[in-house]
C-alpha positions as CSV (number, residue, x, y, z in Angstrom):
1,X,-24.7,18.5,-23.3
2,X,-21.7,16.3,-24.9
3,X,-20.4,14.0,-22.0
4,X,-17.2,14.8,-23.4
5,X,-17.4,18.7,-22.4
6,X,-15.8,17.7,-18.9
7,X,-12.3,16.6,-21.2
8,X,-12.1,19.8,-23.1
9,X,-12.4,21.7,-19.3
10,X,-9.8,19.9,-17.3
11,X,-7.1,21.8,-17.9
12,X,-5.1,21.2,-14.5
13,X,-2.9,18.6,-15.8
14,X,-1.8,20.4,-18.9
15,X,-0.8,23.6,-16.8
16,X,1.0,21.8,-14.5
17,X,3.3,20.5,-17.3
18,X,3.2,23.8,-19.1
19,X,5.0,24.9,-15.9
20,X,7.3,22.2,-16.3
21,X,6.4,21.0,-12.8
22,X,4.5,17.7,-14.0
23,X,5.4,14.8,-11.7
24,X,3.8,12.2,-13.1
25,X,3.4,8.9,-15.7
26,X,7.7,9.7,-15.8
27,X,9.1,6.7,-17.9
28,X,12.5,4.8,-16.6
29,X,14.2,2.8,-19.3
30,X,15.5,0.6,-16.6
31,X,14.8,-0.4,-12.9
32,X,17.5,-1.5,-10.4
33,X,15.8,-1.1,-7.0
34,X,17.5,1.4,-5.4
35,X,18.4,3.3,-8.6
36,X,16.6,4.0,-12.0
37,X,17.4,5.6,-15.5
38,X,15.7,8.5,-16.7
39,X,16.8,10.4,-19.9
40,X,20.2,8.3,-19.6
41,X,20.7,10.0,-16.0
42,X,20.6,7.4,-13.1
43,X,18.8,8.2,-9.9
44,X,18.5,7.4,-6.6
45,X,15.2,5.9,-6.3
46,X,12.8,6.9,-2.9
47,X,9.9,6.4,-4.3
48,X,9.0,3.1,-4.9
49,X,7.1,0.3,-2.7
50,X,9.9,-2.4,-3.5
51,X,11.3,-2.1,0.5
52,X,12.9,-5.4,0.7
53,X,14.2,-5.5,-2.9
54,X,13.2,-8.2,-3.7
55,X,12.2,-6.9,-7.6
56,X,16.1,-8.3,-8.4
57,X,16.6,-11.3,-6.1
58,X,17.6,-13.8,-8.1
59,X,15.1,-16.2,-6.9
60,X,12.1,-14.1,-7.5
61,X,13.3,-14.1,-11.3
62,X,14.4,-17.3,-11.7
63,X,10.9,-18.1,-10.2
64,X,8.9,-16.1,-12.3
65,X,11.0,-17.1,-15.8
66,X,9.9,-20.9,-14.4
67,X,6.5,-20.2,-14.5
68,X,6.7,-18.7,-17.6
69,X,8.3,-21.8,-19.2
70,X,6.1,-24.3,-17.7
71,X,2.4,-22.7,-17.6
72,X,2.6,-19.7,-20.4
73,X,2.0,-15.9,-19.3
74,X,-1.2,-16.2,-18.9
75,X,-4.4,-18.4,-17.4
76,X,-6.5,-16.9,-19.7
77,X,-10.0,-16.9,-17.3
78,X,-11.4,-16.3,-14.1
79,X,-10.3,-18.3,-11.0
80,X,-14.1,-19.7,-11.2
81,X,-13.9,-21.3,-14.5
82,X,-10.2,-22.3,-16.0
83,X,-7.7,-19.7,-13.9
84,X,-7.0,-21.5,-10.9
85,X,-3.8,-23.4,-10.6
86,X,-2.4,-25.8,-7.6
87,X,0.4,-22.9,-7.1
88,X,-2.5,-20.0,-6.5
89,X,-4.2,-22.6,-3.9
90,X,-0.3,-23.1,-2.3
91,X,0.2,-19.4,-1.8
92,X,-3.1,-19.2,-0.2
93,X,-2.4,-21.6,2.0
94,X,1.2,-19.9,2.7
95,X,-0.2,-16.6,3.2
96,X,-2.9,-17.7,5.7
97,X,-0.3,-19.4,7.4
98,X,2.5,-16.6,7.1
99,X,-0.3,-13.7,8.8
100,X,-1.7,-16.5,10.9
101,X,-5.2,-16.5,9.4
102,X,-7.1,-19.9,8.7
103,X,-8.0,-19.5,4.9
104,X,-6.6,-16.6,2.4
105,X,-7.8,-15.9,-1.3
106,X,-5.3,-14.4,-4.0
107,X,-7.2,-11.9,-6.7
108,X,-5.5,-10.1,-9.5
109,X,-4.3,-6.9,-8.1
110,X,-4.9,-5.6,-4.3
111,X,-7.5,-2.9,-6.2
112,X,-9.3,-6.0,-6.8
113,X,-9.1,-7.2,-3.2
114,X,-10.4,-4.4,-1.5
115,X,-13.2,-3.6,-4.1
116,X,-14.4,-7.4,-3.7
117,X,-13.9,-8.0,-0.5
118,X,-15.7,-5.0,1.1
119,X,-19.1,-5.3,-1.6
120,X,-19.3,-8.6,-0.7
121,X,-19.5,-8.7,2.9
122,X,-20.8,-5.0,3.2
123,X,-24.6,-5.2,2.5
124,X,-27.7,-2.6,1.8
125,X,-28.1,-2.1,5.3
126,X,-25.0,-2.8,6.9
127,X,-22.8,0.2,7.5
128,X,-18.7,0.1,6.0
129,X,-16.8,2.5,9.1
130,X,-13.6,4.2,7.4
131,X,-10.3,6.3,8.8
132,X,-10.6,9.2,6.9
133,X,-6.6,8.6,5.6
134,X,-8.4,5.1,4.5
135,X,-6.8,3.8,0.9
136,X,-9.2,5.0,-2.3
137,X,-9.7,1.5,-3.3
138,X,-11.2,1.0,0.7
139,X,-13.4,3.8,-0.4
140,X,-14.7,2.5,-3.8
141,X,-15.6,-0.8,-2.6
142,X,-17.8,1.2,-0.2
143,X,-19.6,2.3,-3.1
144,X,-19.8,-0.9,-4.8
145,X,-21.5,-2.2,-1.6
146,X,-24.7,-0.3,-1.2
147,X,-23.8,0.0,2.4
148,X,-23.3,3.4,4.5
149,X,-20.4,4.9,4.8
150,X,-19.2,6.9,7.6
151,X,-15.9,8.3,8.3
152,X,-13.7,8.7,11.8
153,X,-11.0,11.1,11.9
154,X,-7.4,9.5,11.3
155,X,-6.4,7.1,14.3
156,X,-8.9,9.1,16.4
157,X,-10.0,6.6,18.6
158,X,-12.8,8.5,20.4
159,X,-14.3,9.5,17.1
160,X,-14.5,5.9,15.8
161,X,-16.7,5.1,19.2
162,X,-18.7,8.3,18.4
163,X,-19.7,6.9,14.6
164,X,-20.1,3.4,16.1
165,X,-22.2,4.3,19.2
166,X,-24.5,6.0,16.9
167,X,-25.0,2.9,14.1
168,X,-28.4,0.8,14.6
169,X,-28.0,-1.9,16.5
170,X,-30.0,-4.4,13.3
171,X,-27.3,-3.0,11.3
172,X,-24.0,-4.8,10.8
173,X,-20.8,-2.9,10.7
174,X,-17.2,-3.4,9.3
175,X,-14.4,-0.9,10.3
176,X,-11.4,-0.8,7.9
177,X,-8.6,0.4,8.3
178,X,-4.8,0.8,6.9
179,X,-2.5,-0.8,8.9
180,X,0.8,1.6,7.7
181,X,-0.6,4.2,6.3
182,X,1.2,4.9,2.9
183,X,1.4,8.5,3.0
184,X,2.4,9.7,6.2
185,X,4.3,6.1,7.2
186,X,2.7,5.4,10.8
187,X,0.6,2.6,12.6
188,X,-3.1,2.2,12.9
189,X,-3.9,2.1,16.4
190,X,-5.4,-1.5,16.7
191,X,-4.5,-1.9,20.7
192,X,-6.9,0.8,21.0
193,X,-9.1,0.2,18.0
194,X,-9.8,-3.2,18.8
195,X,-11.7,-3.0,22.3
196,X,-13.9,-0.2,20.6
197,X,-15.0,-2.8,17.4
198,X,-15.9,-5.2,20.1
199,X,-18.2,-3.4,22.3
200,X,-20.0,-2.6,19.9
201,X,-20.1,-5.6,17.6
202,X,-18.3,-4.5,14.7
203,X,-15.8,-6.5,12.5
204,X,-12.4,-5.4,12.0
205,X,-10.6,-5.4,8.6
206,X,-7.2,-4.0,8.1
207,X,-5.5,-3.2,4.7
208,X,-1.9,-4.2,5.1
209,X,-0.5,-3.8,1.8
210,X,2.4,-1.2,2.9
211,X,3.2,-3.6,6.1
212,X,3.3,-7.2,5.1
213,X,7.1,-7.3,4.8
214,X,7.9,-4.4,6.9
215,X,6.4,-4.6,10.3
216,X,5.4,-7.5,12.8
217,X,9.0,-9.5,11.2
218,X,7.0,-9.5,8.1
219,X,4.0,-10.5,9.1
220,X,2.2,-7.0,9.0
221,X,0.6,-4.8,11.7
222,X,-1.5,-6.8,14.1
223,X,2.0,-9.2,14.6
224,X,3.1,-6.2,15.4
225,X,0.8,-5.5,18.4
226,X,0.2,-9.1,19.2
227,X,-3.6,-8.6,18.1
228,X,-3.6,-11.1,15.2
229,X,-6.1,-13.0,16.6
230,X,-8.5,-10.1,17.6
231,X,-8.2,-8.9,13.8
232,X,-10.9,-10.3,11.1
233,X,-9.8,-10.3,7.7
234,X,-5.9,-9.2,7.1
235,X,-5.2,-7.3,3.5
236,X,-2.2,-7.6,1.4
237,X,-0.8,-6.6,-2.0
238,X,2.3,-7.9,-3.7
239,X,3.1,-4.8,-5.3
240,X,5.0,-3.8,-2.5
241,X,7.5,-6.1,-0.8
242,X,6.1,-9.0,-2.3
243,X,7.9,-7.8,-6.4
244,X,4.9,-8.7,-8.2
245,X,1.3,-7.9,-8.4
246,X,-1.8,-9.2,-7.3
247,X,-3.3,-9.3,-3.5
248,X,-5.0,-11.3,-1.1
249,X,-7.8,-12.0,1.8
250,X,-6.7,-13.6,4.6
251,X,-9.4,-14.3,7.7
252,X,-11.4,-17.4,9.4
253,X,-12.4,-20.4,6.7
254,X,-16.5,-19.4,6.3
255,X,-15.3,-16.3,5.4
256,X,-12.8,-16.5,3.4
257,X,-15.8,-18.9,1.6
258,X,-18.0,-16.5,1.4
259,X,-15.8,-13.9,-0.3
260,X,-14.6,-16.1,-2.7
261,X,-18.3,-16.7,-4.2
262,X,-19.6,-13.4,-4.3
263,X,-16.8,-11.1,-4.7
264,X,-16.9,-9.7,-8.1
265,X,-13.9,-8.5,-8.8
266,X,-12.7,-11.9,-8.4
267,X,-15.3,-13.9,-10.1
268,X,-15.5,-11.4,-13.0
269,X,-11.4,-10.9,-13.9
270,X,-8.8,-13.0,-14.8
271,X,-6.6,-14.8,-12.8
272,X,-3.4,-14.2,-11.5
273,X,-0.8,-14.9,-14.3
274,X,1.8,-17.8,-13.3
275,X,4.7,-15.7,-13.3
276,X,3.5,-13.5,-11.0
277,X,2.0,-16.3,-8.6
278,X,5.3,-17.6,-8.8
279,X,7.2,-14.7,-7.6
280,X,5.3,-13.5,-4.9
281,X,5.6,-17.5,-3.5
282,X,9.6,-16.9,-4.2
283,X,9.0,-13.3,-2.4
284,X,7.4,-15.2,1.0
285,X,10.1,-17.6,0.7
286,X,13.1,-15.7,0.8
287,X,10.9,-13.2,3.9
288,X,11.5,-16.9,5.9
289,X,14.9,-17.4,4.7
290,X,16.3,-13.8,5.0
291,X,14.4,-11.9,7.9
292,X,17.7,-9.4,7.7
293,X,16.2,-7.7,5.1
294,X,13.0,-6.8,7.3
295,X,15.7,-5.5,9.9
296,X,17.5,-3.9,7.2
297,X,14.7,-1.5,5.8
298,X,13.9,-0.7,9.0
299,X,17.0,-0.1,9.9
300,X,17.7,2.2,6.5
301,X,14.4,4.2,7.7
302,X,15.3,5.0,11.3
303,X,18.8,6.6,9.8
304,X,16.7,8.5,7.1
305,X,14.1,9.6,9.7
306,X,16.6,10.6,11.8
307,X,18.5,12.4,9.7
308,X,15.7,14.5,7.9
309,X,14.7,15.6,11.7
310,X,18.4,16.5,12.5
311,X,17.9,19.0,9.4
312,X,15.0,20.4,10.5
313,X,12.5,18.7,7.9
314,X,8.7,17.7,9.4
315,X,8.5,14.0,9.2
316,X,5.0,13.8,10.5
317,X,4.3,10.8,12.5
318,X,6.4,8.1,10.8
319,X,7.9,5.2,12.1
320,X,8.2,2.9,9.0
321,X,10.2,3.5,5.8
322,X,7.3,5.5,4.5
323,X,8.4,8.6,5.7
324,X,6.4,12.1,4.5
325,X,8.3,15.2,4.3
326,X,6.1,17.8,5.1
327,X,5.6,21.0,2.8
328,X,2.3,22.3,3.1
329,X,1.9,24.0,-0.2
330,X,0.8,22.8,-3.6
331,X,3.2,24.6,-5.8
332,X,6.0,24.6,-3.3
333,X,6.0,20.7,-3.0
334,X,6.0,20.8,-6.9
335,X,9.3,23.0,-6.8
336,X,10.7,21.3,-4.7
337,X,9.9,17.8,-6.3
338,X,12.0,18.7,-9.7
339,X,14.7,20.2,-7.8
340,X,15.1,17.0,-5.9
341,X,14.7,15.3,-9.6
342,X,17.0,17.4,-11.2
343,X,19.4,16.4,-8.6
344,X,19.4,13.0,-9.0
345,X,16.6,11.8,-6.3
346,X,13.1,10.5,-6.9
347,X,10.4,11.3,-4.6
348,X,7.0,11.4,-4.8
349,X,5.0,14.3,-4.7
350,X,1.5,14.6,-2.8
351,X,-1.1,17.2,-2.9
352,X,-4.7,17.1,-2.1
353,X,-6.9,15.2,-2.2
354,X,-4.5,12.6,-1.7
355,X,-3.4,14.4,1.5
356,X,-5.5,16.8,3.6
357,X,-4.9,20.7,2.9
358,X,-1.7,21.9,4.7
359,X,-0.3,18.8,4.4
360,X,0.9,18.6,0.8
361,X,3.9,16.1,1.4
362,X,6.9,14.8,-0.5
363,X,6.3,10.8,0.1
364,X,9.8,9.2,0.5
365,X,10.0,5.7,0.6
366,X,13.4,3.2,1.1
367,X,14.5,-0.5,0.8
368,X,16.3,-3.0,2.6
369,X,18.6,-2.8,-0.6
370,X,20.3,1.4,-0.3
371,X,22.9,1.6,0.4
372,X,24.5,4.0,3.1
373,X,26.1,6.1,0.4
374,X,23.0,6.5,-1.5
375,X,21.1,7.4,1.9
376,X,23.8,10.0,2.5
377,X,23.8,11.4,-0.9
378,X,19.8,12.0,-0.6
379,X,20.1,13.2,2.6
380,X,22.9,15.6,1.4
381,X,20.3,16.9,-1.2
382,X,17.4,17.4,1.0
383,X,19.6,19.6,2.8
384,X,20.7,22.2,-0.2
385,X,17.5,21.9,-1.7
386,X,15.7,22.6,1.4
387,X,17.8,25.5,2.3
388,X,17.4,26.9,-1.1
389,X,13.7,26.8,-0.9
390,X,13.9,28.1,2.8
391,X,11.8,24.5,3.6
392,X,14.4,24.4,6.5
């Protein structure tokens, strides 16, 4: 059989756009934050990850065009050989500090954390414990671990004690979980989650990549609960509120160690480019000097929560500015995507697998930087598209 039979058969995609209901790979000739540029047409944008804005603060780019002029766009090699600059080793050090962690290691993208850091500590016979609305990348560095995987059903506390009652007691275990998750925009339940790792030995990762810079005054989910010190190893991207990309590890020194010898993904790829290093350290440092923008996003999301329930629209179980409007139908959530589009608002669509059956979602997202007309305006078209589609 040709390998290449399974492309000539996937045909999903292609009727999707034939329908002229494709959602996806939509190019913006320019990028303002809260707004973007399709086709010439600017739109309100509510789907991005940029929730303090930082993307345009001049420092970030100042930052970044520094970097650029002083160490070149690239490192050119692995942080093991030639990649590693003083600035990578400074953010470490101001990430551990800023989620209260001892040590923290920076890869390339937050992919690459996740894949890394779970193969490396997750071993043949050690068992990787996952919340079923757990990130992909969580999932693929299961794979890449040789470990066991088992699943607990999403923030079901008394199902994560059922998996962890029945693992071998020779068998190590690590339970990871989100700490916002980025689809339906609530809160892992670490208060409750925590006890249960500790009776029964297990180590507790959590993937904050949608909370560093939202929650906890910045300082992600376990600041939140005032659990920081009850948490292992603390997860972060810089694709989010951070305006750049790459990710980090943060957890006690030995570990941290450990990871950063035998994490592949790290060892193997090259390292964080200096402008990018650069920004996210200009991205932590304006978090300390304006905390108003944490208040501000949050403050953005209640009023956009609030409003989409006053209209009757299904918000799940949000309380962060990731907030899901619930659709529960493939084609529906589609339709009502490029009406939303069409109108001048950018959402994301979500269908399964990415969410679970009955669940298909419209994933809206804000920043610190919308403005209250602009958060009127998509509220205002939420409401006649919603209608329209008799959503509400």
């Amino acid at each position: 059989m040709d390998i290449f039979q399974k492309t000539r058969e996937y045909t999903t995609a292609k009727e999707i756009q034939k329908a002229g209901l494709y959602p996806y790979f939509i190019p913006l000739t320019s990028s303002e934050g809260s707004t973007a540029i399709h086709n010439g047409k600017r739109i309100i944008m509510c789907g991005s990850n940029n929730y303090l804005g930082l993307t345009t603060h001049p420092k970030v780019r100042e930052a970044a065009r520094k970097a650029i002029a002083e160490y070149g766009t690239s490192c050119t090699g692995s942080r093991f050989l030639n990649g590693t600059l003083e600035m990578h080793l400074e953010l470490e050090r101001q990430l551990a500090e800023w989620v209260g962690k001892e040590a923290a290691l920076v890869f390339t993208t937050g992919m690459q954390v996740n894949l890394g850091t779970i193969s490396a500590i997750v071993g043949r016979h050690d068992v990787a414990v996952l919340d079923t609305f757990d990130h992909a990348s969580i999932v693929d560095g299961v794979h890449l671990s040789y470990g066991k995987l088992r699943r607990f059903r999403h923030n079901d506390v008394e199902s994560l004690e059922r998996v962890l009652s029945s693992i071998p007691e020779e068998s190590g275990a690590l339970v990871v979980v989100d700490g916002l998750y980025s689809m339906e925009g609530d809160l892992a339940r670490l208060p409750e989650i925590i006890p249960v790792c500790q009776k029964y030995g297990a180590r507790l990762m959590v993937d904050d990549a949608h909370a560093v810079g939202v929650v906890g005054g910045g300082r992600g989910t376990a600041a939140h609960f005032g659990v920081t010190e009850d948490v292992d190893l603390i997860m972060a991207t810089f694709s989010k509120s951070f305006a750049s990309v790459g990710g980090f590890i943060a957890g006690d020194e030995d570990v941290i160690h450990y990871i950063q010898h035998n994490a592949r993904s790290l060892i193997f790829s090259a390292s964080l480019p200096p402008a990018n290093t650069a920004a996210a350290l200009a991205a932590l440092e304006v978090m300390r000097e304006e905390p108003e923008r944490i208040e501000r996003v949050n403050r953005n999301a209640d009023k956009m929560r609030r409003g989409f329930q006053e209209l009757g629209f299904d918000t799940g179980a949000s309380v962060s500015p990731i907030i899901p409007i619930i659709v529960g139908d493939d084609t529906l959530t589609f339709i009502f995507w490029k009406a939303l589009f069409e109108n001048g608002v950018f959402v994301n669509p979500i269908i399964s697998p990415a969410t679970p059956p009955g669940r298909q979602l419209l994933r809206t997202s804000y920043m610190a930087t919308h403005t209250g007309e602009q958060l009127d305006f998509v509220l205002d078209v939420f409401e006649k598209t919603g209608k329209q589609l008799n959503v509400i």
